[in-house]
C-alpha positions as CSV (number, residue, x, y, z in Angstrom):
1,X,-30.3,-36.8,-41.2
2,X,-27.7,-37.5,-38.2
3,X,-27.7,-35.7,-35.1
4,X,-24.9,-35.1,-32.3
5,X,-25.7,-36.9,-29.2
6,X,-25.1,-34.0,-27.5
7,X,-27.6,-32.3,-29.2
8,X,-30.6,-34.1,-27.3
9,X,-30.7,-32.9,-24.2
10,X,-32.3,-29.8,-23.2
11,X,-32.7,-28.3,-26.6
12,X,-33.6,-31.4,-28.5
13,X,-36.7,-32.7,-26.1
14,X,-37.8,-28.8,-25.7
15,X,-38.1,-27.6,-29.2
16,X,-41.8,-27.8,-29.3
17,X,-41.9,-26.1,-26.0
18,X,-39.9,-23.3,-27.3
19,X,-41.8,-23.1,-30.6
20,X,-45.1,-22.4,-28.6
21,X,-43.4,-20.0,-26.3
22,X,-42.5,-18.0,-29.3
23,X,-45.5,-17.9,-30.8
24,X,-47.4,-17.3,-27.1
25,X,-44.5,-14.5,-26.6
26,X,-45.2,-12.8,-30.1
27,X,-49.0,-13.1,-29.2
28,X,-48.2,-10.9,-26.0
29,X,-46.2,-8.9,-28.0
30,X,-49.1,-8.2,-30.0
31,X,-51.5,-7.8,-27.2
32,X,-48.7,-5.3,-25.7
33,X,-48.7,-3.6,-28.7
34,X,-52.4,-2.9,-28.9
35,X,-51.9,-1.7,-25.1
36,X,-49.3,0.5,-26.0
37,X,-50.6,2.4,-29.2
38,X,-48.3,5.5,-29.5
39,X,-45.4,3.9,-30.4
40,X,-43.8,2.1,-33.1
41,X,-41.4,-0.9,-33.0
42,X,-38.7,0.9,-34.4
43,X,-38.9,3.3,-31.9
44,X,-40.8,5.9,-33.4
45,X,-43.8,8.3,-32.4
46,X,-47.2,7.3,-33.7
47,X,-49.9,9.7,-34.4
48,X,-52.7,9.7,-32.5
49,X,-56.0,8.2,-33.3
50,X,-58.4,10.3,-35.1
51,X,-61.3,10.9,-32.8
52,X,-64.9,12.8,-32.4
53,X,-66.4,15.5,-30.5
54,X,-67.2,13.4,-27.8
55,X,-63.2,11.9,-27.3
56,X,-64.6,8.4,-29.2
57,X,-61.7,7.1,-32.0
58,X,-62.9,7.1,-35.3
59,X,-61.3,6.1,-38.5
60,X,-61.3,2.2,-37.2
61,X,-58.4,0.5,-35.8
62,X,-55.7,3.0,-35.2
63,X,-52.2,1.6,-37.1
64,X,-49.7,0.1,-35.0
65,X,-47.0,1.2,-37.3
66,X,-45.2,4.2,-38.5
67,X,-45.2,3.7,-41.4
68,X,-46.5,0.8,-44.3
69,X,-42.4,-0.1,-45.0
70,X,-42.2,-0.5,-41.4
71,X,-44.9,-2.6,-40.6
72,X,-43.9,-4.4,-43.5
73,X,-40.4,-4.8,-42.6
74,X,-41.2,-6.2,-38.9
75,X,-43.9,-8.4,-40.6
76,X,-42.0,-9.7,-42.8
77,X,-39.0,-10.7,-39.9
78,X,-40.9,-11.6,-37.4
79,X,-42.9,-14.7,-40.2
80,X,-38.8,-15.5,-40.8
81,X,-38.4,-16.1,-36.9
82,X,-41.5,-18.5,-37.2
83,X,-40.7,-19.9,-39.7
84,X,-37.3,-20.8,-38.7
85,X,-38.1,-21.7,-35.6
86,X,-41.0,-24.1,-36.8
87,X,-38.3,-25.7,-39.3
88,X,-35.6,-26.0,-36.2
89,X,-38.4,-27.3,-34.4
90,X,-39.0,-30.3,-37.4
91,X,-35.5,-30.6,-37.8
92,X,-35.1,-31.5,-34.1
93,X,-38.4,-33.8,-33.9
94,X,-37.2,-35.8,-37.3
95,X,-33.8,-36.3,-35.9
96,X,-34.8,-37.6,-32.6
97,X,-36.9,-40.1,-34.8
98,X,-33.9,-41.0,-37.2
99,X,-31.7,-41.3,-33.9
100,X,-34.8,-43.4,-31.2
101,X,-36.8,-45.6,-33.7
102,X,-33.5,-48.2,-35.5
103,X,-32.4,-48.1,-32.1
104,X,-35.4,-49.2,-30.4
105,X,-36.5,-51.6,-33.5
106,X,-32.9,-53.2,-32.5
107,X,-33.8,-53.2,-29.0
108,X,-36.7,-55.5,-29.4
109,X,-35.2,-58.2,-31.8
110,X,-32.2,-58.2,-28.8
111,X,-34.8,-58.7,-26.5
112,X,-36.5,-61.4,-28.6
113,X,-33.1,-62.9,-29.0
114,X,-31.9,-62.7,-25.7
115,X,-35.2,-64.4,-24.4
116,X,-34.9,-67.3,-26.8
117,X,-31.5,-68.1,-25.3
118,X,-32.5,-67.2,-22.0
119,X,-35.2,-70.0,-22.7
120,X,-32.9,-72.3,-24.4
121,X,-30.2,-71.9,-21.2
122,X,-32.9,-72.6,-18.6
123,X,-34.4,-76.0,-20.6
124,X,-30.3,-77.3,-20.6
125,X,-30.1,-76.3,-17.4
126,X,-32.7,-78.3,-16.1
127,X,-32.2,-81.3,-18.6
128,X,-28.2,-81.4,-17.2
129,X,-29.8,-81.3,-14.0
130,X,-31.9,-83.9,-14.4
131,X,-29.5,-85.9,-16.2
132,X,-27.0,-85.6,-13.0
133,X,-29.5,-86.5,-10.9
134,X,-30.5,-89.7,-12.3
135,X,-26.7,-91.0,-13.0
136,X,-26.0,-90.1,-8.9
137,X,-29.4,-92.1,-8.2
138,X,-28.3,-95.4,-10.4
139,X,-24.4,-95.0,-9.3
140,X,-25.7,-95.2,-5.4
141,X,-28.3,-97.8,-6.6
142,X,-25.5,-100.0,-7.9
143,X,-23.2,-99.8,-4.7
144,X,-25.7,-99.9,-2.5
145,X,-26.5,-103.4,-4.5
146,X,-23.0,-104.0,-4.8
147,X,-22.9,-103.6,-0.9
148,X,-25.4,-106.4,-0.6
149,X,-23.7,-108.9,-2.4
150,X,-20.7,-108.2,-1.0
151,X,-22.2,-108.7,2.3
152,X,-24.2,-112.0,1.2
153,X,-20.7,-112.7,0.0
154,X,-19.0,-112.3,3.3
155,X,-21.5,-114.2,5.4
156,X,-21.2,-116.9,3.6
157,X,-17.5,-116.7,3.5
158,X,-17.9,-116.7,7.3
159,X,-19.8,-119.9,6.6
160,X,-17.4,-121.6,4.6
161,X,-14.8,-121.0,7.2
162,X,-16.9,-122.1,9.9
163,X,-17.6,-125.2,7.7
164,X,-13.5,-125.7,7.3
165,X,-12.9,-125.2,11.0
166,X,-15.4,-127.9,11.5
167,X,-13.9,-130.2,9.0
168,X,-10.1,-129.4,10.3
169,X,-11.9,-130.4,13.4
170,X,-13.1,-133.3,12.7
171,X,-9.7,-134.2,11.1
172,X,-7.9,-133.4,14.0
173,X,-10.3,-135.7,16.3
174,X,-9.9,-138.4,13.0
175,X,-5.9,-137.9,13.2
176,X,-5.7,-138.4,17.1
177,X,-8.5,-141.2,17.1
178,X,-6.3,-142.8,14.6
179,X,-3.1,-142.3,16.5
180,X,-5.0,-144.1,19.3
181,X,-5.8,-146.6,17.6
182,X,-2.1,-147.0,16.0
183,X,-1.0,-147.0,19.4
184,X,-3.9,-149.2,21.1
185,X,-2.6,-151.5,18.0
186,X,1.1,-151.2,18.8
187,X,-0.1,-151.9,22.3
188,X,-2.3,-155.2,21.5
189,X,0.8,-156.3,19.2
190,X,3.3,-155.6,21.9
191,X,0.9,-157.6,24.1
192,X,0.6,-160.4,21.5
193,X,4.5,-160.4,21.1
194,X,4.3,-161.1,24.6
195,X,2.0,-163.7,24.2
196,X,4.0,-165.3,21.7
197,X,7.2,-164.4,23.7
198,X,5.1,-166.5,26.3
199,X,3.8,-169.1,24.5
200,X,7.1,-169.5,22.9
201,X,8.5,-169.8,26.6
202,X,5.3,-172.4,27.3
203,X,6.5,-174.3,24.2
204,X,10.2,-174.6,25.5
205,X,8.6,-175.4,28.7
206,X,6.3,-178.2,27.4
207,X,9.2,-178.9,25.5
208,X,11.3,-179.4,28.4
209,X,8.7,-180.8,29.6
210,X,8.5,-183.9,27.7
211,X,11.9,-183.8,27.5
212,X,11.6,-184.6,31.2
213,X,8.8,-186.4,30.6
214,X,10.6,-188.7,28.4
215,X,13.6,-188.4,30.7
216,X,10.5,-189.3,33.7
217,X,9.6,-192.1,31.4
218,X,13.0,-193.4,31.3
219,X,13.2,-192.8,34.7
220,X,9.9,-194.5,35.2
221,X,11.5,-197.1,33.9
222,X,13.3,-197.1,36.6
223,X,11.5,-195.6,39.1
224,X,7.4,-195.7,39.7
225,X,7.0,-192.7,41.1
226,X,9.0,-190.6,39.1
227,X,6.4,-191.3,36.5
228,X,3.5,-190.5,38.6
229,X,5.7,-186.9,38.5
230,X,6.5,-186.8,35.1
231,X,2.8,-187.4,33.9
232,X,1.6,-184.6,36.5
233,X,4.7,-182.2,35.1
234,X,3.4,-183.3,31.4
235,X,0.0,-182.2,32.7
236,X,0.8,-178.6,33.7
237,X,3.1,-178.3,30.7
238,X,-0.2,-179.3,28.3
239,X,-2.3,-176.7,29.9
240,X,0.1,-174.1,30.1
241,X,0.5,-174.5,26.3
242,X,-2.9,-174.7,25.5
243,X,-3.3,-171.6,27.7
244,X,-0.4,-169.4,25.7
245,X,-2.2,-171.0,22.4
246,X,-5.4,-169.0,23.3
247,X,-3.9,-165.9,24.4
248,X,-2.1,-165.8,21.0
249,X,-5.5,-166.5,19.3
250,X,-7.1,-163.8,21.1
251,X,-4.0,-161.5,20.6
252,X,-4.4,-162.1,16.7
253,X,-8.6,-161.7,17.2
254,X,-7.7,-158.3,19.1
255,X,-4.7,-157.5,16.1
256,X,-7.1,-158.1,13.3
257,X,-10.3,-156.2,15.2
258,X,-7.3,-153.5,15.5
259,X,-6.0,-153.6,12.2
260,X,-10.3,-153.5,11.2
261,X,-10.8,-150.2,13.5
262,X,-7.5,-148.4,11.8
263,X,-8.8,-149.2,8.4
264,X,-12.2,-147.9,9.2
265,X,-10.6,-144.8,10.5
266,X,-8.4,-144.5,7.9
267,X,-11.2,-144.5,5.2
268,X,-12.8,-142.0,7.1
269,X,-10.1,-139.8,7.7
270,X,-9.8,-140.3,3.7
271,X,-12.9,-138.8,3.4
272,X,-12.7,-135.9,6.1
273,X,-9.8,-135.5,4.0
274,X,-11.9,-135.4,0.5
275,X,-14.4,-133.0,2.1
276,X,-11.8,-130.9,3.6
277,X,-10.3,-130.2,0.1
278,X,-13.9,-129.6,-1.1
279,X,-14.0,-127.1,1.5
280,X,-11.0,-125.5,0.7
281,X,-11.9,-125.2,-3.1
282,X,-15.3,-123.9,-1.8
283,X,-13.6,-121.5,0.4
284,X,-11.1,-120.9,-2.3
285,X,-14.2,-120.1,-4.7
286,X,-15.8,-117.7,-1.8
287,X,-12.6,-116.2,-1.6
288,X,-12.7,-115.6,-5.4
289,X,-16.1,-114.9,-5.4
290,X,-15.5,-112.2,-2.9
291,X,-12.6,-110.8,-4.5
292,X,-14.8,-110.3,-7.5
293,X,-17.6,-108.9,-5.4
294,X,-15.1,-106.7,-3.9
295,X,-13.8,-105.5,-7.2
296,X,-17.3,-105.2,-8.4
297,X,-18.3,-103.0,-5.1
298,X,-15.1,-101.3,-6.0
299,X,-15.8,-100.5,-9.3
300,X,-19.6,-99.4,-8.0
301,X,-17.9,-97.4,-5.6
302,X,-15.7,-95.6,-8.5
303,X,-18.9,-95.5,-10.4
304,X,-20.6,-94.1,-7.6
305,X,-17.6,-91.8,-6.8
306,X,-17.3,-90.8,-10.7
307,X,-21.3,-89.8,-10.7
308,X,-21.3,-87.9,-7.2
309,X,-18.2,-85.9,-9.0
310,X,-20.3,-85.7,-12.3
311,X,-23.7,-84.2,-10.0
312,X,-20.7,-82.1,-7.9
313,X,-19.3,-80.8,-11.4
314,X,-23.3,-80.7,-12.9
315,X,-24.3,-78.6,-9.4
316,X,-20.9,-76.4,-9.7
317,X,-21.8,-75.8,-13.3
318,X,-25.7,-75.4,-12.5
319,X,-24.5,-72.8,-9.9
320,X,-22.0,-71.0,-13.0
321,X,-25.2,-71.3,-15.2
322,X,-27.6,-69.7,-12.4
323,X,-24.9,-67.1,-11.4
324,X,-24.8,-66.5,-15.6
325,X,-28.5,-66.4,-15.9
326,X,-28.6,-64.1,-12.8
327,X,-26.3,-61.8,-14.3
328,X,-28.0,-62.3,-18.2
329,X,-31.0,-61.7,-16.2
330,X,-29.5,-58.5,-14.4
331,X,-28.2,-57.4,-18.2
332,X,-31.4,-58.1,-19.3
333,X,-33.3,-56.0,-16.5
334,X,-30.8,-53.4,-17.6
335,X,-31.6,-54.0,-21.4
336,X,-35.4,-53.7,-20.6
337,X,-34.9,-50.5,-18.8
338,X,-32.5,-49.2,-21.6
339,X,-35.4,-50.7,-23.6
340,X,-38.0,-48.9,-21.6
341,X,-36.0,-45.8,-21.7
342,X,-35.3,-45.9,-25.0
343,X,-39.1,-46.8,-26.1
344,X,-39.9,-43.9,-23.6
345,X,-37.6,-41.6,-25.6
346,X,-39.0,-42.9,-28.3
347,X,-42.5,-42.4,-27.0
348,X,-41.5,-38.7,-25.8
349,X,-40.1,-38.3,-29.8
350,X,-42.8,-39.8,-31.6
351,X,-45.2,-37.6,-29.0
352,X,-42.7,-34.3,-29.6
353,X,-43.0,-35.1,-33.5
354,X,-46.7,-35.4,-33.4
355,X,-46.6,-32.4,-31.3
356,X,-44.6,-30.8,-33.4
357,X,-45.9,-31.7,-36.3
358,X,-49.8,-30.4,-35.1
359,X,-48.0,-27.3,-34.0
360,X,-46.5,-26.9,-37.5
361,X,-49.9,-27.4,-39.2
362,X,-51.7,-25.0,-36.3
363,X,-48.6,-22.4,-37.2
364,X,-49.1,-22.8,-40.6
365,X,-52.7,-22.2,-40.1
366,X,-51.7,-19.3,-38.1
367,X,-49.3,-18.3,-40.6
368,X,-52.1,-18.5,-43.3
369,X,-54.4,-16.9,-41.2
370,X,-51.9,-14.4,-40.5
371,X,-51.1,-13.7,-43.7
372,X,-55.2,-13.1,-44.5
373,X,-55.7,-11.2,-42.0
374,X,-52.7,-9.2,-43.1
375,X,-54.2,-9.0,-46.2
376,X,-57.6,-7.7,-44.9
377,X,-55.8,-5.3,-42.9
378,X,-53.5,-3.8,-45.6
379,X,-56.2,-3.4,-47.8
380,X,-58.1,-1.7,-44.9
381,X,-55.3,0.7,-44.1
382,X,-55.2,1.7,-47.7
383,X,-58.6,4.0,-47.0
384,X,-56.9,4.8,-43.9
385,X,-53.9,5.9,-44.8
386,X,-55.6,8.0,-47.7
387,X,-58.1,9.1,-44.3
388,X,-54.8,9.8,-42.6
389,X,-52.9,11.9,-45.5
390,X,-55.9,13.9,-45.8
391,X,-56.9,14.7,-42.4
392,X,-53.9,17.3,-42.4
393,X,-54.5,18.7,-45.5
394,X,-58.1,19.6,-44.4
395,X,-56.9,20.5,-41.1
C-alpha cells in the first residue's frame, strides 16, 4: 500500500491519538449519558425509572434508550465508527511503515557506502600526501647535492685558473728572461764582433807592423837604430795581437756560455710551455666538468622545480580533496540527520504501529467486551422490558 506524501503530516502521525480520543469521547458520552437518564439519543423522552415507597429505583438499571430498535440502531453505528476509525488508524500506521522502513533500510547501506569511500578518500589522501612529500624531500636533496658539486666544481676551477695565471706567469718571466738573454747574447756578439773588428785591426796592425818591421829590417840594414825601433814596434804589435787573440777567446767563452744559458731557457720555457697546455686542458676539463655540473644542478633544479610543482599541484589537490571531504562530510552530517530523522520517523511509526496495533487489540477487546456486555444487558432488559410493559397494565 502507497501513501501521498502529503498525507503524513498531522493526520498520519496522530491517528492513534485520535483513535483514543474517540473511544475516550464515546466513554464520556456514555458516562453523560448515565448522568442524563431522561432522554434518548434520538431525542426522545424516556420514562422514568420505576421506583419504591421510599423514592429508591427499582427494576435495576434504568434503560438508556427509547426503545430496543433504537438502542440497537445507535449501537450498531456507533461499533461502525470504531471500527472504521481503528481500520483508518491501521491503515495509516501500515503506510507510514511501507513509506519509513525501505527508506531507512536504504539510508543505512548509503551510509555504509558513503563511509567506505569516505575511508578510501582519506587513506589516498594521505598516501598522495606522502608521496609529494618524499619526491619534494629527494628533489631538494639532489640540488642541494647538486649545489655542492657545483661549488667543489667552482673552487677548483678558481684553482685551475690560479694555477694558469701562475704558469702564464712564469712564461712571461721565461719569455722576458729569454729576451734578455737574446739580447745579453746579441750584446756579447756585438762585443765579440768588436773584438774581432779589433783583433782584425791588431792583425793589420801587426801586419803593418812587420811590414815595417821588415821595411826596419831593411832599413836596419842600413841604419842601426832603426832596428832597435823596428824590434820595439814588432814588440807592441805582438802583444797587441796576443791581447785581441784573448778577448776573441773570451768573446767566444762568453758566446758559447750565452748560447748555453738561451738553450737552458729555452728548454725551460719548452716546458712552462708543456705545463701550460696541461693547464689549459685541465682548465678546459674543469670548464667541461663545470658545465656538466651546471647542467646537472640545472637539471636538479628542474627536478626540484618539477617536484615543488608536483607537492604545489599534490597540496592544491589535497586542499580540493579536503574541501570535497568537508563538503561529503557536510552531506553526510546532512545524510545522518536525514538518517536520524528518518530512523526517528521511523521510530515514531514503528512506536505509532505498535501503538496502534495494542490499541487495536485493547479496542477489540473492548469491542468484545462490549459486545458481552451488550449481550448481558439485552438479555437483562428482556425481563425489564416485560417489567416495563406490564407496570402500566397493572397500573
Amino acid at each position: 500500500m502507497t501513501m501521498d506524501p502529503g498525507d503524513h503530516s498531522p493526520s498520519s502521525t496522530d491517528g492513534p491519538d485520535d483513535l483514543d480520543e474517540v473511544l475516550t469521547e464515546r466513554g464520556r458520552e456514555d458516562d453523560a449519558d448515565r448522568e442524563r437518564p431522561g432522554e434518548c439519543p434520538c431525542g426522545n423522552k424516556l420514562r422514568p425509572p420505576a421506583r419504591r415507597a421510599d423514592g429508591s429505583r427499582h427494576g435495576g438499571r434504568p434503560s438508556k434508550y427509547c426503545s430496543a430498535a433504537c438502542r440497537s440502531r445507535f449501537r450498531t453505528g456507533r461499533r461502525k465508527a470504531q471500527q472504521q476509525e481503528v481500520a483508518e488508524a491501521t491503515r495509516r500506521a501500515l503506510a507510514l511503515g511501507e513509506q519509513y522502513l525501505p527508506a531507512l533500510e536504504q539510508t543505512q547501506e548509503l551510509g555504509a557506502e558513503l563511509r567506505e569511500l569516505l575511508r578510501a578518500i582519506t587513506v589516498t589522501q594521505a598516501q598522495m600526501l606522502k608521496d609529494a612529500e618524499e619526491d619534494a624531500e629527494e628533489a631538494i636533496a639532489t640540488a642541494e647535492q647538486q649545489e655542492a658539486i657545483a661549488a667543489v666544481a667552482e673552487v677548483a676551477r678558481g684553482r685551475a685558473q690560479e694555477q694558469a695565471e701562475e704558469e702564464r706567469r712564469r712564461r712571461t718571466t721565461a719569455v722576458r728572461t729569454q729576451h734578455e738573454a737574446e739580447a745579453r747574447a746579441a750584446e756579447a756578439k756585438e762585443r765579440a764582433d768588436q773584438a774581432d773588428e779589433r783583433a782584425r785591426e791588431a792583425a793589420e796592425r801587426a801586419d803593418a807592423a812587420l811590414e815595417k818591421e821588415r821595411e826596419a829590417r831593411r832599413e836596419a840594414k842600413e841604419e842601426g837604430e832603426a832596428r832597435v825601433k823596428a824590434d820595439a814596434a814588432a814588440e807592441v804589435a805582438r802583444r797587441e795581437r796576443d791581447t785581441a787573440v784573448e778577448e776573441r777567446k773570451a768573446a767566444e767563452q762568453r758566446e758559447a756560455a750565452l748560447r748555453t744559458q738561451c738553450d737552458n731557457q729555452a728548454a725551460q720555457l719548452s716546458t712552462l710551455t708543456e705545463h701550460l697546455r696541461a693547464a689549459r686542458g685541465e682548465v678546459a676539463e674543469l670548464k667541461r666538468q663545470k658545465e656538466t655540473e651546471t647542467e646537472r644542478a640545472a637539471s636538479a633544479e628542474r627536478r626540484a622545480e618539477q617536484a615543488q610543482a608536483d607537492a604545489r599541484e599534490a597540496r592544491q589537490e589535497t586542499k580540493t580533496v579536503r574541501e570535497e571531504l568537508r563538503d561529503v562530510r557536510a552531506e553526510l552530517k546532512d545524510v545522518r540527520g536525514s538518517l536520524a530523522t528518518a530512523e526517528r520517523d521511523a521510530g515514531e511509526a514503528a512506536t505509532a504501529l505498535a501503538v496502534a496495533q495494542t490499541k487495536l487489540a485493547e479496542a477489540q477487546d473492548r469491542q468484545r467486551d462490549l459486545e458481552r456486555r451488550l449481550a448481558t444487558a439485552e438479555q437483562k432488559e428482556q425481563p425489564e422490558r416485560t417489567t416495563d410493559t406490564e407496570a402500566p397494565d397493572r397500573q
